[in-house]
C-alpha positions in Angstrom: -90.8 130.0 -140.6 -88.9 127.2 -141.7 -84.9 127.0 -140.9 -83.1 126.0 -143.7 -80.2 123.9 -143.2 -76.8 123.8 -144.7 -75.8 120.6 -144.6 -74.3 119.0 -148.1 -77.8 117.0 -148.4 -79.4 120.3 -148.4 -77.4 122.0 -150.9 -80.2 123.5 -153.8 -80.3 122.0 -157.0 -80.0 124.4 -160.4 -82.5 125.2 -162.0 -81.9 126.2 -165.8 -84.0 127.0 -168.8 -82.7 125.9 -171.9 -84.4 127.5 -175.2 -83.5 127.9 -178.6 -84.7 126.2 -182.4 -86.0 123.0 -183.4 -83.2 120.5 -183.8 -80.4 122.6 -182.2 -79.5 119.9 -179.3 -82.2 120.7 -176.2 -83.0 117.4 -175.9 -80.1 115.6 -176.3 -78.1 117.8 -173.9 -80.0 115.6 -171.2 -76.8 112.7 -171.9 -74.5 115.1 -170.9 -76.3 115.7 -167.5 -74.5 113.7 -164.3 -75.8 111.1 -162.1 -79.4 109.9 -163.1 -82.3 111.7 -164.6 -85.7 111.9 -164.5 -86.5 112.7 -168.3 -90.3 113.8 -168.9 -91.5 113.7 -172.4 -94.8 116.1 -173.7 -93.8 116.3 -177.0 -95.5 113.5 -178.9 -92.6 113.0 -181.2 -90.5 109.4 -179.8 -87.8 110.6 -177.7 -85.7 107.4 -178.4 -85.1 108.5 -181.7 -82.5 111.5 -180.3 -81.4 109.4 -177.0 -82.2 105.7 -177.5 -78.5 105.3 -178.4 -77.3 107.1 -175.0 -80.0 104.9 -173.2 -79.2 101.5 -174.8 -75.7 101.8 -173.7 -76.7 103.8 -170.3 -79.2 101.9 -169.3 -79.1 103.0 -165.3 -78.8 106.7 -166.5 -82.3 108.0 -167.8 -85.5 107.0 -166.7 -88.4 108.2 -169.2 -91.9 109.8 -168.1 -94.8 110.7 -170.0 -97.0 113.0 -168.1 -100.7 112.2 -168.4 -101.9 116.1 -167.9 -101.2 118.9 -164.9 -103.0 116.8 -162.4 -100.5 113.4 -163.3 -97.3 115.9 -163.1 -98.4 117.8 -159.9 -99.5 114.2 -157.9 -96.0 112.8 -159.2 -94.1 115.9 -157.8 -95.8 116.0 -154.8 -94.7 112.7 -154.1 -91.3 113.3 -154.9 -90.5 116.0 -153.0 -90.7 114.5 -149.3 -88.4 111.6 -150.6 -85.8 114.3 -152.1 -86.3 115.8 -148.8 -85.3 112.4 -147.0 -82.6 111.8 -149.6 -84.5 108.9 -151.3 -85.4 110.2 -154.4 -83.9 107.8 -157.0 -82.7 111.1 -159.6 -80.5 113.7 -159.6 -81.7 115.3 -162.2 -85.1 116.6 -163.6 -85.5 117.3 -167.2 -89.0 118.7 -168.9 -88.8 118.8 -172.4 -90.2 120.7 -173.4 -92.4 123.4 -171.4 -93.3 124.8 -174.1 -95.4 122.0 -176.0 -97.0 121.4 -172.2 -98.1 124.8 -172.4 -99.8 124.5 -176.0 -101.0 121.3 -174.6 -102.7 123.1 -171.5 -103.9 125.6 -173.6 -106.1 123.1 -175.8 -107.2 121.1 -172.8 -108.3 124.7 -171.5 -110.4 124.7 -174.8 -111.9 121.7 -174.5 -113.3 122.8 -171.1 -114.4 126.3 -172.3 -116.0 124.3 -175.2 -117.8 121.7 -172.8 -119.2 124.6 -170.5 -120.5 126.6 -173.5 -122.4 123.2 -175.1 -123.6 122.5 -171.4 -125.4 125.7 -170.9 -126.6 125.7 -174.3 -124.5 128.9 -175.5 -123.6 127.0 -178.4 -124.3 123.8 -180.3 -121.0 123.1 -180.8 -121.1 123.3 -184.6 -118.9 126.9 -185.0 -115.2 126.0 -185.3 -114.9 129.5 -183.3 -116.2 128.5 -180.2 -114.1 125.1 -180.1 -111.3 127.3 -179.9 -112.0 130.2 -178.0 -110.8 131.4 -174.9 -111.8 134.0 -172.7 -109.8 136.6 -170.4 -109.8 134.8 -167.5 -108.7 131.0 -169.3 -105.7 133.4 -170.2 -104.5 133.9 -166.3 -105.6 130.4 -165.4 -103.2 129.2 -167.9 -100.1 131.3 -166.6 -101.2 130.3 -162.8 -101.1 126.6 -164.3 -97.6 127.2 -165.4 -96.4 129.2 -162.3 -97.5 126.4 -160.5 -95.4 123.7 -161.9 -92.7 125.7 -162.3 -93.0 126.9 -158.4 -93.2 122.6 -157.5 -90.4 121.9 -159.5 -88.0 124.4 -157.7 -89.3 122.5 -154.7 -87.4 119.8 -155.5 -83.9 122.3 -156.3 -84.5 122.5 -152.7 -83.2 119.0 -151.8 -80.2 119.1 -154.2 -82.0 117.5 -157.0 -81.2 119.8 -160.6 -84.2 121.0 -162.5 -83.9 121.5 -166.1 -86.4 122.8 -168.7 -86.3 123.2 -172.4 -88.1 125.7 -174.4 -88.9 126.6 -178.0 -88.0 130.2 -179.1 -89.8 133.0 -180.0 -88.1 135.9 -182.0 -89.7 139.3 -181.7 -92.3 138.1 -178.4 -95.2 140.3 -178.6 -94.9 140.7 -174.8 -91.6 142.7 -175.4 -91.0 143.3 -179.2 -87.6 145.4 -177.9 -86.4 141.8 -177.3 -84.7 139.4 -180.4 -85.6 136.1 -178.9 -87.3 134.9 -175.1 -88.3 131.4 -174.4 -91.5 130.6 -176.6 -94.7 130.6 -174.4 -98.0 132.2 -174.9 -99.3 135.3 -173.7 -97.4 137.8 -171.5 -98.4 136.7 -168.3 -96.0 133.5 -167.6 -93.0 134.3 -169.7 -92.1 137.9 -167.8 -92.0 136.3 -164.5 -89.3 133.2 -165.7 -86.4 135.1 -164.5 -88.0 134.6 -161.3 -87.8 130.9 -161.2 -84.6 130.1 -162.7 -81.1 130.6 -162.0 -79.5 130.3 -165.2 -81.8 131.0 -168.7 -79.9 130.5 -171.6 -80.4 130.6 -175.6 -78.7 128.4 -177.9 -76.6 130.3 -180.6 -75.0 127.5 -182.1 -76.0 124.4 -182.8 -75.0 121.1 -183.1 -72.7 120.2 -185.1 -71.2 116.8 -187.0 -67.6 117.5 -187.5 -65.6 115.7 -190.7 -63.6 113.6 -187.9 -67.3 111.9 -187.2 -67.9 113.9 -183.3 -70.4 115.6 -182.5 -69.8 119.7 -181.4 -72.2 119.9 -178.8 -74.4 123.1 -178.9 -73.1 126.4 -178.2 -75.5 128.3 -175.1 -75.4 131.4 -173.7 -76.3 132.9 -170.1 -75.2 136.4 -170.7 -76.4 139.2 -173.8 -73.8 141.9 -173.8 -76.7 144.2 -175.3 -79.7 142.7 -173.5 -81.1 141.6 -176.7 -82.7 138.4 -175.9 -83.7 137.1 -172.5 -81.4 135.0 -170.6 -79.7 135.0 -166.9 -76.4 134.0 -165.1 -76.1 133.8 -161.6 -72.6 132.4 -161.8 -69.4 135.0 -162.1 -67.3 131.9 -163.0 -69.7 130.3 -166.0 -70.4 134.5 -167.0 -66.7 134.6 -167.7 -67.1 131.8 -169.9 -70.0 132.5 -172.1 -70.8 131.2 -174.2 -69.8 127.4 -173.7 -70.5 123.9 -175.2 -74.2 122.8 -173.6 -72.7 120.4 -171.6 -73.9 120.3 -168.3 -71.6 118.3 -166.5 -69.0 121.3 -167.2 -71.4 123.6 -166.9 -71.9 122.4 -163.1 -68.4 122.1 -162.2 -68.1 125.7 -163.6 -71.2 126.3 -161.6 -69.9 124.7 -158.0 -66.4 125.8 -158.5 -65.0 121.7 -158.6 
């Protein structure tokens, strides 16, 4: 086994999932985040139209990816994690938005494939709509091991003091636990019941952004903990628990966090 030091470069990194409606502030909550971020983009809408203002006049603070598939994002964190380890990686931060267009991303590339094995052993010409979208049982599972994967990389890199942030979409009602109002919107059963997992704080947006009349903008209102365990979330901080739910703002939120 490997010994794990203590030592202030070896402090863990947060992990946090951030979910909640279209247009409520995930993405833009990314400015409030300290030091400089790694910002991968898999939604095909232009990023810069929510943070090219932050960037133009914090031009050292975000650096922007766009992912070219699993393979591109797994090579990339594979070679980021030794220099995190060394202290050399260039970010502090790590923020996917969202996971939850990556996933419906995998899931058509996973179609494509299915498709292209069916048409080369001749089980179909290709001309049904149905099998150009059809999965099997086992494409289900691949897709969730996809998913656990990059999720398990990614808290590599919490290891070496670097913060890993995702952003979700929501789903009210999932079919994986109807009991529940709203969990982090990704397909099937198989991925979303093992999150809590992964992460150390999972929170839902309840409020969003708003402009107020003075012309500021009310950051997002987030929160870790569900008095009635009616949507899925999680808080592994006393001090931020006390102060649910806050502004989605995670430079507070960290010094709430780290107790500075």
């Amino acid at each position: 086994m490997k010994l794990l030091q203590n030592d202030e470069k070896s402090r863990p990194g947060i992990c946090t999932l951030i979910y909640g409606p279209f247009g409520h502030g995930k993405t833009f909550s990314a400015t409030t985040l300290p030091d400089k971020t790694a910002y991968i983009k898999t939604e095909p809408r232009d990023h810069k139209l929510v943070l090219g203002q932050f960037i133009d006049s914090h031009p050292d603070r975000i650096d922007s990816f766009s992912p070219e598939g699993f393979d591109d994002l797994m090579d990339t964190f594979n070679d980021w994690i030794p220099k995190a380890e060394k202290g050399e990686l260039p970010y502090q931060n790590v923020f996917f938005d969202s996971a939850s267009f990556f996933m419906t991303e995998l899931k058509m590339r996973y179609e494509d494939d299915r498709m292209q094995d069916r048409v080369n052993n001749k089980r179909t010409s290709g001309d049904l709509i149905t099998d150009r979208f059809h999965l099997v049982d086992a494409d289900v599972g691949g897709l969730a091991s996809a998913m656990t994967r990059l999720v398990a990389i990614m808290n590599k890199l919490a290891m070496y003091n670097i913060n890993v942030i995702w952003t979700a979409t929501v789903t009210e009602n999932p079919k994986w636990n109807m009991a529940l109002s709203a969990a982090p919107g990704f397909l099937y059963r198989q991925f979303p019941m093992i999150l809590n997992g992964f992460f150390d704080f999972i929170g839902l947006i309840v409020q969003p952004w708003k402009l107020q009349d003075n012309g500021t903008v009310k950051p997002p209102v987030v929160s870790f903990v569900s008095d009635d365990d009616s949507y899925v979330c999680k808080c592994c901080s006393t001090a931020l628990a006390r102060k649910n739910p806050a502004p989605l703002d995670f430079s507070k939120i960290f010094k709430v966090i780290k107790g500075v």
